[in-house]
C-alpha positions as CSV (number, residue, x, y, z in Angstrom):
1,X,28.1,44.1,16.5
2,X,25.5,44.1,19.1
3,X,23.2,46.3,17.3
4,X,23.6,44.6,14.1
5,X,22.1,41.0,16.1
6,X,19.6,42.9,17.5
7,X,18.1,44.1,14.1
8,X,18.9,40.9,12.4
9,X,16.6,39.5,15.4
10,X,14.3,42.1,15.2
11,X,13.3,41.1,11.5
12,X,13.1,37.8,12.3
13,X,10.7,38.5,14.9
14,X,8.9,41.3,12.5
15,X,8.6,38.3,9.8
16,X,7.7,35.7,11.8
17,X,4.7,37.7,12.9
18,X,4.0,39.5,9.7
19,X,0.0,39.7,9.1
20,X,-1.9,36.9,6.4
21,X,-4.5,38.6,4.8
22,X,-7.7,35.9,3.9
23,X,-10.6,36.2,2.3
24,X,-13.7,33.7,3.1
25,X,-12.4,31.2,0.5
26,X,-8.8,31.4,1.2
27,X,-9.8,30.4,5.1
28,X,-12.7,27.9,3.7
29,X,-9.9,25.8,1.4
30,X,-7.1,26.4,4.8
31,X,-9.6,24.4,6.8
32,X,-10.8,22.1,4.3
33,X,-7.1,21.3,3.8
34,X,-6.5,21.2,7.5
35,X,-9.0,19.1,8.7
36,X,-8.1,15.8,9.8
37,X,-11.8,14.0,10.0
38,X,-11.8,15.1,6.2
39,X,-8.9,13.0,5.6
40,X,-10.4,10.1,7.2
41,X,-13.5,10.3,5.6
42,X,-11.7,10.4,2.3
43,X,-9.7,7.6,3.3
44,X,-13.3,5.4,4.1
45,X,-13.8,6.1,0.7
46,X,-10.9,4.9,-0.7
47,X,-11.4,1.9,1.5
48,X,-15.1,1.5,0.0
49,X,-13.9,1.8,-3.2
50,X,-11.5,-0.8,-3.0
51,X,-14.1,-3.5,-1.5
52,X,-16.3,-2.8,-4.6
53,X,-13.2,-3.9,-6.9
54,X,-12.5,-7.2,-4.8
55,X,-16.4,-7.9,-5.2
56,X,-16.3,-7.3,-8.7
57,X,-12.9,-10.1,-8.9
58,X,-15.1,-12.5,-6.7
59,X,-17.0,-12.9,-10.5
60,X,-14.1,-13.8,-12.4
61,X,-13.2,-17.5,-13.0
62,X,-10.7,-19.2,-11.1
63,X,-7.7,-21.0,-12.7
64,X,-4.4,-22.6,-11.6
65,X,-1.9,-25.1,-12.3
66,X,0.3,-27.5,-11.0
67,X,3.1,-30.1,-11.8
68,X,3.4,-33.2,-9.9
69,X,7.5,-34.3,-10.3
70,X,8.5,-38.6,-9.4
71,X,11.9,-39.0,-9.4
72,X,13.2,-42.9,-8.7
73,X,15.9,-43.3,-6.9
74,X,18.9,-45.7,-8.4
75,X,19.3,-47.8,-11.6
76,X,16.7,-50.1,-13.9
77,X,17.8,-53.1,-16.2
78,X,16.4,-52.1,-20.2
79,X,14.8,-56.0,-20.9
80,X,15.2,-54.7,-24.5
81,X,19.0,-53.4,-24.6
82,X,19.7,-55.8,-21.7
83,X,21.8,-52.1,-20.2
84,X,21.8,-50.7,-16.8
85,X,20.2,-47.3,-16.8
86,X,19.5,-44.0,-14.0
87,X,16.1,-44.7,-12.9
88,X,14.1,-42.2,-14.9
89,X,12.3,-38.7,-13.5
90,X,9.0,-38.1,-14.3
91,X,6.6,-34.6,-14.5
92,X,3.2,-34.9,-14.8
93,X,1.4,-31.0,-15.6
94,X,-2.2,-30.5,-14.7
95,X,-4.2,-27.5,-15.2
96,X,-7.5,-26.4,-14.0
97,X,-10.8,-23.7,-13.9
98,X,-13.9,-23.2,-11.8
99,X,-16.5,-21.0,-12.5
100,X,-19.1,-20.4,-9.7
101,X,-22.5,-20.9,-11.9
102,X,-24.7,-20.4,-8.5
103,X,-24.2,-19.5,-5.1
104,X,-27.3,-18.3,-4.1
105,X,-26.7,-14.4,-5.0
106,X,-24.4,-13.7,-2.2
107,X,-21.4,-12.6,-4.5
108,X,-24.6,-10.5,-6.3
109,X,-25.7,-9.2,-2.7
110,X,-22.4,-8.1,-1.6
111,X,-20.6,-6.2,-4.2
112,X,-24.8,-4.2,-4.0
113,X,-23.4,-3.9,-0.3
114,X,-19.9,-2.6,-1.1
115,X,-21.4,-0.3,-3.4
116,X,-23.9,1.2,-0.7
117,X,-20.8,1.7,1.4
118,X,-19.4,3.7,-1.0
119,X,-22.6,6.0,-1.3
120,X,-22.0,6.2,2.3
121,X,-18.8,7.1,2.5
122,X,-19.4,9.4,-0.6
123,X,-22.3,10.9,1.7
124,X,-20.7,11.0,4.9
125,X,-17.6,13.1,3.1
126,X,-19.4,15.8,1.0
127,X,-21.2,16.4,4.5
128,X,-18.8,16.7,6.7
129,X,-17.3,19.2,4.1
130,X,-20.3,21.1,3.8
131,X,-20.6,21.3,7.8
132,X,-16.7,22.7,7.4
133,X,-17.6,25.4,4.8
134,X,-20.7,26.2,6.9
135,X,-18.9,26.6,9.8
136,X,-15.8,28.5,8.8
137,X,-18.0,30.9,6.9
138,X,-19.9,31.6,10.1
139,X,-16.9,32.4,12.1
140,X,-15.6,34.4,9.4
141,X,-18.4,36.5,9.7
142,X,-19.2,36.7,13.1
143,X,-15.4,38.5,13.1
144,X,-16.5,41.1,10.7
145,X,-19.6,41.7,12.4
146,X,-17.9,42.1,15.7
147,X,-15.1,44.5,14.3
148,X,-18.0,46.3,12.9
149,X,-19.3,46.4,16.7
150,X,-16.0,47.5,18.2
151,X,-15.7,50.9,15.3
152,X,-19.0,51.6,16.5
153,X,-18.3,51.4,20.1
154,X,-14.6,53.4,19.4
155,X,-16.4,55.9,17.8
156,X,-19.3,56.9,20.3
157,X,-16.4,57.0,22.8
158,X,-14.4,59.5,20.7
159,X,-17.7,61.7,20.7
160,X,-18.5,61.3,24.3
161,X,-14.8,62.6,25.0
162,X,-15.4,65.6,22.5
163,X,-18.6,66.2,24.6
164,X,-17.1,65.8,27.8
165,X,-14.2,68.1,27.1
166,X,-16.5,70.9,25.3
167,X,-18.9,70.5,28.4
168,X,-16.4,71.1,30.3
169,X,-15.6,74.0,29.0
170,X,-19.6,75.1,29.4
171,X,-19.2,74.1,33.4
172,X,-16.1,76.6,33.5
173,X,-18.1,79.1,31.9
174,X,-21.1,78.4,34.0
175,X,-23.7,77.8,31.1
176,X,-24.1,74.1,32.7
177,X,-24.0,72.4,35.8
178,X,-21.7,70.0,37.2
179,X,-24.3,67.2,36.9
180,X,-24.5,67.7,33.3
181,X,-20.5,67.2,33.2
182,X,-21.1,63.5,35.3
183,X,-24.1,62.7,33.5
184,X,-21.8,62.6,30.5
185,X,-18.7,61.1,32.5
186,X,-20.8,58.3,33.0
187,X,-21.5,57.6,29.7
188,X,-18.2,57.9,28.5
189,X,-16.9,55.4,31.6
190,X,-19.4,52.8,30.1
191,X,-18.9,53.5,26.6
192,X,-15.2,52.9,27.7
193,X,-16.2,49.5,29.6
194,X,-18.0,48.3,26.1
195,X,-15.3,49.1,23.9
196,X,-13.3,46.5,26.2
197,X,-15.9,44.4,25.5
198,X,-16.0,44.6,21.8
199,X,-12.3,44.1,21.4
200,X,-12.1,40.7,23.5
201,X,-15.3,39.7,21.9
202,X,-13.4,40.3,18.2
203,X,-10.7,38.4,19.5
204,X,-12.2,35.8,20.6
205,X,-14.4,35.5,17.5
206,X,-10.9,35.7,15.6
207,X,-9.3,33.0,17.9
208,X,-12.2,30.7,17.0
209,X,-12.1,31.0,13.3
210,X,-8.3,30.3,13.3
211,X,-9.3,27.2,15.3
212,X,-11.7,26.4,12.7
213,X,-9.2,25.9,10.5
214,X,-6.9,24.3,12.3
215,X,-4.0,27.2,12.1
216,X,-1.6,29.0,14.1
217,X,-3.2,31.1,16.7
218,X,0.0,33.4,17.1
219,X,0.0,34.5,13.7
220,X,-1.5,37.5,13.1
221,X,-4.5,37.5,11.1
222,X,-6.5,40.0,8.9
223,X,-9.4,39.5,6.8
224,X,-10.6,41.2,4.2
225,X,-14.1,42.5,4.0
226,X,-16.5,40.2,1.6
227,X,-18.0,42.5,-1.1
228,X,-21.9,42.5,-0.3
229,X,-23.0,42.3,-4.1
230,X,-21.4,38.6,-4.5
231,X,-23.9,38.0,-1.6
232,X,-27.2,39.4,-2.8
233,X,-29.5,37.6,-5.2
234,X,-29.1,39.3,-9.0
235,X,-32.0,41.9,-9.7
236,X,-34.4,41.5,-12.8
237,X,-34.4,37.7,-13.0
238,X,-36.3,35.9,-15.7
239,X,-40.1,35.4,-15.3
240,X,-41.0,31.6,-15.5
């Protein structure tokens, strides 16, 4: 029974932390769709939008009615029957409209307003999403670049070690010295120290694009390497 909960928890856990493979638009549209100042600035627009309308009503004509109701209380003498009768109840309807001919162009001068806030607003959106894409796309590649930097670093290690071991193997033999063994000990010992440095500098490169877009930082994360032709200009373009 134990074993069984401890491999039900064990996939749990294994799910839980199962890798998300992104490309550049998948983490582009995640932070777009994350971002909370986006939402507000859509929401300024909405707003905008909505003042233009009420501007635009301010035109209109206004019209109303009302209906003024005299009821007498108690009972009248008819001077015609000569009868006693309820005192009657009267309704008198009145209707109405006003049209604003002139008032000096400030319903004119404010819906203009209202409909410069909503180029504003319109403005102030597409660039804050434009700073977004610009700045998830950076990150995105600056995590590339520095796993590209860390296979470098891993693999001039992996020589170094080759070298060390076959120089070794020289020193033993006698065909080099011992300073030639620590000259190379060296360089594998910083090699060693910069591969350190690549991996935390991935990481953190990593850490900051799942920032960027507003996610999880323990989830595990893998992105998938952009194709270089979608990024060059097309050869044999059209003369003018």
């Amino acid at each position: 029974m134990r074993i069984l909960l401890f491999g039900i928890a064990l996939l749990l856990a294994t799910a839980s932390h199962a890798q998300v493979r992104l490309d550049l638009k998948q983490c582009i549209d995640i932070a777009i769709q994350n971002n909370i100042g986006l939402k507000q600035s859509e929401n300024q627009v909405s707003i905008a939008e909505v003042a233009v309308i009420q501007r635009k009503f301010a035109f209109l004509p206004s019209a109303g009615g009302q209906i003024g109701v005299n009821r007498n209380i108690g009972q009248t003498v008819d001077n015609f029957s000569q009868k006693i009768l309820e005192s009657p109840t009267t309704a008198n309807p009145t209707l109405f409209a006003s049209l604003g001919l002139f008032s000096g162009l400030c319903k004119w001068n404010g819906l203009k307003a209202a409909q410069a806030d909503v180029a504003a607003a319109q403005y102030s959106l597409k660039d804050l999403q434009n700073d977004i894409q610009l700045n998830v796309a950076l990150a995105y590649f600056q995590v590339i670049f520095s796993k590209d930097q860390e296979l470098i670093v891993k693999e001039r290690v992996e020589l170094l070690e080759k070298q060390v071991a076959q120089t070794e193997t020289l020193y033993k033999a006698g065909t080099l010295t011992k300073g030639d063994l620590y000259n190379l000990k060296a360089q594998l010992a910083t090699e060693k120290v910069n591969l350190v440095n690549a991996k935390n500098l991935a990481r953190q490169n990593l850490l900051n694009l799942i920032l960027a877009m507003n996610e999880d930082p323990t989830q595990t994360y893998e992105l998938e390497r952009p194709n270089i032709e979608d990024f060059m200009l097309e050869k044999g373009l059209e003369p003018l």
